[in-house]
C-alpha positions, -999 to 999 in steps of 0.1 A, spaced: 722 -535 -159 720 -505 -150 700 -472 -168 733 -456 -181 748 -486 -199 716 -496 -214 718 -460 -229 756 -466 -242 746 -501 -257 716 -480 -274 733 -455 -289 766 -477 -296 737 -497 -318 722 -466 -334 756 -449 -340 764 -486 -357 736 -482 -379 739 -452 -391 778 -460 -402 764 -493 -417 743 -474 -435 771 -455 -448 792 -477 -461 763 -495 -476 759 -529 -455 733 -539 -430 743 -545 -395 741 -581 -400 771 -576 -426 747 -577 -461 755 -555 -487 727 -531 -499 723 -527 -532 732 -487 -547 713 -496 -577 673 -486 -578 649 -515 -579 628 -512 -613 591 -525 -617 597 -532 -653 610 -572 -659 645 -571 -678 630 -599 -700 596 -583 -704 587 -574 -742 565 -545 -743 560 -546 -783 546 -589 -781 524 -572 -748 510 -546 -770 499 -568 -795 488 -597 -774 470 -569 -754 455 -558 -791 447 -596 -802 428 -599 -768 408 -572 -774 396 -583 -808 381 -606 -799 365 -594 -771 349 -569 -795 338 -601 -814 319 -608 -781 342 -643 -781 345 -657 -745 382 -664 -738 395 -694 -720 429 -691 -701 443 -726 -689 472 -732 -667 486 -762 -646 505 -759 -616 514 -782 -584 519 -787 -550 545 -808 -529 528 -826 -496 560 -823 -479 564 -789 -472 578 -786 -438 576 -749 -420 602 -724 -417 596 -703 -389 583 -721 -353 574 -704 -318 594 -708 -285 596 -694 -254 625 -662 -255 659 -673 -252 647 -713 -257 654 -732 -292 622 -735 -313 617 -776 -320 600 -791 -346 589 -824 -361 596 -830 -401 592 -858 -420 613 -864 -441 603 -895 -461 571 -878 -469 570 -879 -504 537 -866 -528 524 -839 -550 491 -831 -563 491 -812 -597 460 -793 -608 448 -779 -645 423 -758 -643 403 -733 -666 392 -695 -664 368 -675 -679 372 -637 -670 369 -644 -635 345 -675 -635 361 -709 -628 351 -734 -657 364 -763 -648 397 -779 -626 409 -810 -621 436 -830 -595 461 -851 -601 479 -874 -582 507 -876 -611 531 -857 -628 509 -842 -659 523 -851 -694 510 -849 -729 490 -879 -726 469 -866 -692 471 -832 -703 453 -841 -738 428 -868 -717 419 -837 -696 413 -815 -725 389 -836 -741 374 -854 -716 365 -825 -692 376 -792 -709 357 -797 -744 328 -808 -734 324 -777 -710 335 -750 -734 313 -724 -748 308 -719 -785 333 -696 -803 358 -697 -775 392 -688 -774 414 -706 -753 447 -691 -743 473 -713 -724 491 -693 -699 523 -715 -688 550 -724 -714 549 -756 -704 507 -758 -711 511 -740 -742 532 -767 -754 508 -794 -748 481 -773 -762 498 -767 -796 505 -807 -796 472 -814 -790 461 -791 -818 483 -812 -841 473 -839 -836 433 -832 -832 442 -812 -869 423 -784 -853 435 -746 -858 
């Protein structure tokens, strides 16, 4: 191609964009949104934050070490999305697709100390949730500690736990 029509196919893509961004899409046909992105969560509660934040500080002034737990996984199978190929060539790629696994981990934090994790090659229920706990979370905790569970789904184990260890 010559200089001139590289220039026209330039500017045809500029003045493109610029109409695009007139009405509002992308050039790849996506809408934009008119409405400001907010940094506030529409589900976030800033009266329960003010009072957790105030509980949490209470006993920090009561010098009490606080314990935040969580539990969380990962899948073995997770195959890439993006791949590298010579311009103008298809990017290839090898998947399996029968790979099955996951490795789930509970773990414990104090400030920003690690006090203890553990793997699992299971899905974690009550019953491994509540063997970790005593087995390897007690044992390591200091005295007076306050232990905060940090995912719903934790925090519902915990309180079970409590039950049934008649602990408050």
């Amino acid at each position: 191609m010559c200089w001139s029509t590289l220039m026209l196919i330039n500017t045809n893509a500029q003045n493109a964009w610029v109409s695009a961004r007139k009405a509002s899409v992308t050039p790849c046909g996506a809408w934009v949104s008119a409405i400001k992105k907010s940094l506030h969560h529409p589900k976030a509660n800033d009266g329960a934050r003010r009072a957790f934040q105030a509980i949490i500080s209470a006993y920090e002034h009561e010098k009490r070490p606080i314990v935040y737990i969580d539990e969380s996984g990962f899948a073995h199978d997770m195959p890439r999305t993006h791949g590298y190929s010579p311009v103008g060539t298809r990017c290839y790629g090898l998947c399996d697709w029968q790979a099955k696994g996951r490795t789930n981990v509970i773990g414990a934090l104090i400030g920003k100390a690690l006090l203890t994790v553990c793997l699992f090659k299971t899905n974690i229920n009550a019953d491994i949730f509540r063997a970790w706990v005593e087995q390897d979370l007690l044992p390591k905790l200091p005295e007076n500690a306050v232990i905060y569970p940090i995912h719903s789904k934790t925090r519902k184990f915990w309180f079970e736990i409590m039950r049934k260890l008649s602990v408050t």
